[in-house]
N, C-alpha and C positions, 0 to 999 in steps of 0.2 A: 690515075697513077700519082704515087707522093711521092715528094723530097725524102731522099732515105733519109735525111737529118731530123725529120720536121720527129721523131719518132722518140729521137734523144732529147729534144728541145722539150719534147709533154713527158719523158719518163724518164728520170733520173736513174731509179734503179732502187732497190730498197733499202740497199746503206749510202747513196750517190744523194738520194733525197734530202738526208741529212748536213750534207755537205758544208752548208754555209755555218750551220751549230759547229760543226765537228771539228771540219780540218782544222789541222795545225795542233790541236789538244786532245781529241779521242782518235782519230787516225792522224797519219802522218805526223806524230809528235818528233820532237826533235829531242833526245839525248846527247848529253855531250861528258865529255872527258875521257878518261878511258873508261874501258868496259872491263866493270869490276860491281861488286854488289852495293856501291852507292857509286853514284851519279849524278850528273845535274841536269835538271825541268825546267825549267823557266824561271833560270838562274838561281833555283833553291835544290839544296840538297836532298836528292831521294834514295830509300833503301828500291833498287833495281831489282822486278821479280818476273821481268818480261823479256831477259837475253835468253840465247841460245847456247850459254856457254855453259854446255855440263860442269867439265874436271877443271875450270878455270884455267884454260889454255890461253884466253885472246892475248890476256897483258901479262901471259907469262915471260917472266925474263928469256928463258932458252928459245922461247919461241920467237917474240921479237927478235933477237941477236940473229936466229936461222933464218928470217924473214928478210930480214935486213942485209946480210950476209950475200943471200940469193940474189935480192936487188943490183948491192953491188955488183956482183958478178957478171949478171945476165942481164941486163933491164927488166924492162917491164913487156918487151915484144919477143922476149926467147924463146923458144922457139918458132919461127914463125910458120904459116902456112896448114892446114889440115893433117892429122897424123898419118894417112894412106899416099903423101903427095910428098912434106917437106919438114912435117911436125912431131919428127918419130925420134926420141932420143931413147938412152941407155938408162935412165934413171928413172920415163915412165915406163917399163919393162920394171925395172926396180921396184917401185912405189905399186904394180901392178900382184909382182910377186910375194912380196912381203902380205898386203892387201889379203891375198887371196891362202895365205898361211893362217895369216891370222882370225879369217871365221872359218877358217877347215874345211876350202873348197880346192880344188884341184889349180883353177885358172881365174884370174878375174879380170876385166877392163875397166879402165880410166876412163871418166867421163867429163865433161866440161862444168853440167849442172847437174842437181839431182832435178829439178823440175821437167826438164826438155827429156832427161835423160832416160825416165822411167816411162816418158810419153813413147819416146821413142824405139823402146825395149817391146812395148806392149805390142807397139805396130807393126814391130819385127818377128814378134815370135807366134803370131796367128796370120792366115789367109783368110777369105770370105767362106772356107766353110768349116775353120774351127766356130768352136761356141766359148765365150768369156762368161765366167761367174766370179760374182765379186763380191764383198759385202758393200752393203748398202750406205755405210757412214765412212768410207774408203774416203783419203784425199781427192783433193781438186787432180793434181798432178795422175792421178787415178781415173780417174771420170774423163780427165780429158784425155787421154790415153787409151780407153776404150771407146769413146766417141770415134777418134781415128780407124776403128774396126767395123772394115765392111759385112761384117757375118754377124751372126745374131749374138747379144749378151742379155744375161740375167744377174739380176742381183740379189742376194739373199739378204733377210732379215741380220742387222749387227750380232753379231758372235753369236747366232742361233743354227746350231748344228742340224736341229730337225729342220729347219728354213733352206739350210746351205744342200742338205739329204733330196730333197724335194727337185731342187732346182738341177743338182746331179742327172738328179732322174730324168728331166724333161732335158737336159745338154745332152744326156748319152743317147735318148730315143733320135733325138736333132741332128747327132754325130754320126749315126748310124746310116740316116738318108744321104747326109751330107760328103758323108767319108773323111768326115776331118776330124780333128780333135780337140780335147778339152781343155784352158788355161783354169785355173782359181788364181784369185788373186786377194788377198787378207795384207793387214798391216802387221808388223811387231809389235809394233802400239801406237794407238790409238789416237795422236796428238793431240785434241781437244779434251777427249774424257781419259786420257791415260790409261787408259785399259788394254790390256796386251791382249792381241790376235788370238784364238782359242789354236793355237798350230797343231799343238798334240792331238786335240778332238778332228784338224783337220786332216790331219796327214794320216789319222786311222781310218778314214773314210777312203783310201787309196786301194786299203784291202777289197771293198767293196765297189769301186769305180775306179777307171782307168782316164786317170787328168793327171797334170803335172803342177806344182807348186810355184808361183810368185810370191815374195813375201818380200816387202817396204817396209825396212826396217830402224829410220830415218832414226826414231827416238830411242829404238834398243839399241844400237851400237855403240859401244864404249862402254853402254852404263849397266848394260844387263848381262847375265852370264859369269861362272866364276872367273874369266878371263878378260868380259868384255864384249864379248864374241857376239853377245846378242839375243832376243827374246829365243831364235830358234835353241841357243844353244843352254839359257834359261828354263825353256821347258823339255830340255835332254830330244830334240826333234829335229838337229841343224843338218843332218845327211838327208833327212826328209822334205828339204826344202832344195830344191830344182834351178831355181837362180834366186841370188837374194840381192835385194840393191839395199846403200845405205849412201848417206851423203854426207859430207865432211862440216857441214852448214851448224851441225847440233855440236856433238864430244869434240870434235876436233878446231872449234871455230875457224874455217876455212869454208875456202872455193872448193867445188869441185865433189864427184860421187864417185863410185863404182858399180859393177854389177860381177856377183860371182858364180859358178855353176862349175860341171864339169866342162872339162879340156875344150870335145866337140861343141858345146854350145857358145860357150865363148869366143872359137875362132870363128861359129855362123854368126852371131850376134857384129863381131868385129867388121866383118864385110857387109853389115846388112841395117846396121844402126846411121839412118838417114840424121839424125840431129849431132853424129860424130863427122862421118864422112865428107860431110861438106859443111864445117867449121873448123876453127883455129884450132892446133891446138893448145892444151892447158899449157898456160908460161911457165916457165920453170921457176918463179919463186911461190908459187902453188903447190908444184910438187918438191920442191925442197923442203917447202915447210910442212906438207905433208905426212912425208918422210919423218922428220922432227919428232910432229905429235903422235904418228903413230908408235914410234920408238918408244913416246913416253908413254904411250896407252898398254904398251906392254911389259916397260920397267920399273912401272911408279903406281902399283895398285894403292896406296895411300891416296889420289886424288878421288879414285872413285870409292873406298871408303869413306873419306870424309863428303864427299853428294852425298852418301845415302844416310850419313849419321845427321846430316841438315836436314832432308828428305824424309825418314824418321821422324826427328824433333817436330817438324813444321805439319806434318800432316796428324801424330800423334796429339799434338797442341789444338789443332784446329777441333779434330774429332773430341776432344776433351773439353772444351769450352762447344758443341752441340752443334757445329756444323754440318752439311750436308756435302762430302767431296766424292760423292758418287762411290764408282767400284773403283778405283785406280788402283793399277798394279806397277807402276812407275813411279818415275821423277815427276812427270809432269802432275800439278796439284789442283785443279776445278774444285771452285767453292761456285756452289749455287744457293740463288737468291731470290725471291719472288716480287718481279715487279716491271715497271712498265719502262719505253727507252729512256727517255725522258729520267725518269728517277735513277735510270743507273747513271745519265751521265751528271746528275747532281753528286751521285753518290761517291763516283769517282774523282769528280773535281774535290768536294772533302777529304776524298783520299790523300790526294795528293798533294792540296794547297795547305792541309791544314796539318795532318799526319805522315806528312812525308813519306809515302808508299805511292810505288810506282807500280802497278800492276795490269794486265791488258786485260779489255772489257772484250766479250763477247754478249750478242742478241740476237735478238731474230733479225733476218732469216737462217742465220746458222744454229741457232737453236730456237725450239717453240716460244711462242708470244708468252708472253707473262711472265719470263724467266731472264736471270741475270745469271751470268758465268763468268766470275773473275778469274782469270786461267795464271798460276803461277807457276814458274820455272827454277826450283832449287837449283843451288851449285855448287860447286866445291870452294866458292868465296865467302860465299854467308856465313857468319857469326851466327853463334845461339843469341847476343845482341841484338840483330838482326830481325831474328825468330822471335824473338818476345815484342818487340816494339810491333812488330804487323801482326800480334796474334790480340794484344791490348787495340788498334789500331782499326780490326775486323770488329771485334766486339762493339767497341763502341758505333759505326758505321752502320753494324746490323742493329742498335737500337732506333738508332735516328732514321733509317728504313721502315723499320714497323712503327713509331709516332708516328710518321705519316710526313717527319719535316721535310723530305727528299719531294714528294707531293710537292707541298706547299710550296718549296722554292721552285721545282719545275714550274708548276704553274704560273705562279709569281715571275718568270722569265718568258714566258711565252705570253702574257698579257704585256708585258712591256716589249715585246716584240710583234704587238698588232694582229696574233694567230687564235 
């Protein structure tokens, strides 16, 4: 028998290994000022392309003022207590109903996170002899989610319909011994490679099997659909979708998520969502400010206009000077790059130290060895200023990549570091 520690002591982990390089500057960096499309790095100014602030809500004036406002009012512990117990006000019914107007569901629930939230949805809405089908490149919040499902899941090939047909086949043969039934579960889009959900390819496969729709909508809401409403309602398919969750962490830069569906699923979901039931509930300057941005998500289509004319420019620009940004069908923008850890985090510190772009590194093991993915996050703050300076900024970056100088200095760091 071993020390359960002795196991962390020999394995890091395969981003954990890197730790003593990384922290503080490729993870856990610290931004500072407000959150707006520059910012400050270590104490020099960067154009910011790694917030989650779609329509530029965070350091909106009206929204600070309702933030603020709420604080006043209520602190920071209003309401206290679980919403089933002591934590049930008149304004989350409010912020619930408006919510569930606006992607044109029947009913929806307030939830504290989107991470616990959608874990917690999954665990509720199967027993051990439904069967879970998923795609395969689903989030973390996903995977753990079905982890908690005692009955069998499958995962189909990413956005491959004849992969998802397959796996159909072998859940309904499963469902039929079992007597349970079918979940799928698909994103809106796709957060890393920004590729929206195939929902229309999926919800036509309904005709031909009998399962019901989860759809994680985290990065289409606010910013997709002619109202906002989101990838389902993007690809004209939002009736066809069974419960949709989305979280206020992305458009609305807030706390807190939702889940919508009809009437009955919502009030089973209400009673049966273990990561609600015995937690706080959301404070009221949460949901006030909620409230706010949602208002603005439905009276001011100019902010998600202007995302997607930045969004346009930057992804147009990239593709134009012969980059690689994948399929994306969103905001979110993946520039891929060929090369090893090491050179991306040379490459990024040039980014940053020298060219003033802030952008988040992805590698393996979230994507295959040999590859770099700078992930960027347009907004309704960026300048075509902005846009040129990081398109000049890439260009140069990817030469100094293929010379090999990213090489040379990685290496040059790691002999001066005794490896």
């Amino acid at each position: 028998m071993r020390d359960l520690f002795d196991r962390i002591k020999e394995n890091k982990g395969p981003l954990g290994k890197w730790a003593s390089q990384a922290e503080g500057y490729f993870v856990f960096p610290k931004l500072e000022g407000h959150i707006s499309n520059r910012m400050k790095f270590n104490g020099k100014d960067v154009i910011t392309w790694s917030i989650n602030d779609y329509l530029g809500l965070a350091n909106h004036p009206e929204v600070i003022k309702a933030d603020a406002d709420a604080a006043a009012e209520h602190g920071a512990a209003y309401p206290m207590g679980a919403r089933m117990m002591s934590g049930h006000t008149d304004l989350h019914e409010q912020l619930q109903n408006e919510l569930a107007a606006f992607v044109k569901k029947e009913a929806a629930y307030l939830l504290n996170f989107g991470y616990q939230g959608i874990m917690s949805a999954i665990d509720a809405l199967v027993t051990k002899d439904d069967i879970i089908v998923y795609d395969v490149d689903s989030h973390a919040c996903i995977i753990d989610g079905v982890r908690l499902h005692m009955g069998k899941r499958f995962t189909y090939q990413h956005n491959d319909m004849e992969s998802l047909e397959k796996n159909l086949e072998r859940a309904t043969k499963m469902a039929e011994q079992t007597g349970g039934g079918i979940l799928v579960i698909s994103e809106g889009v796709f957060g890393m490679r920004g590729e929206q959900g195939r929902l229309k390819e999926i919800a036509a496969l309904k005709k031909k099997f009998n399962f019901r729709l989860l759809v994680d909508d985290a990065h289409g809401f606010g910013t997709l659909g002619a109202t906002g409403a989101g990838a389902g309602e993007e690809q004209g398919v939002q009736d066809d979708i069974d419960v949709y969750f989305a979280t206020f962490a992305k458009s609305m830069a807030g706390i807190g998520a939702f889940l919508a569906a009809d009437q009955e699923i919502i009030d089973y979901l209400k009673y049966n969502l273990r990561s609600q039931m015995f937690a706080k509930s959301l404070p009221m300057i949460f949901v006030k400010g909620a409230l706010k941005r949602l208002e603005m998500l439905r009276t001011m289509p100019e902010l998600k206009n202007k995302l997607w004319e930045n969004v346009n420019a930057l992804q147009s620009g990239l593709k134009e000077r012969g980059f690689d940004i994948g399929n994306t069908q969103s905001c979110v923008t993946p520039v891929y790059l060929n090369g090893s850890i090491p050179e991306a985090m040379a490459l990024v510190k040039d980014l940053r130290e020298n060219y003033g772009i802030f952008c988040s590194i992805v590698v393996y093991p979230v994507i295959p060895k040999g590859l770099i993915l700078l992930r960027m996050i347009p907004t309704a703050t960026h300048t075509m200023q902005d846009i040129e300076e990081t398109l000049e900024a890439f260009s140069a970056i990817r030469s100094r990549l293929e010379n090999g100088t990213y090489k040379r200095l990685s290496q040059a760091v790691a002999m001066a570091m005794g490896e």
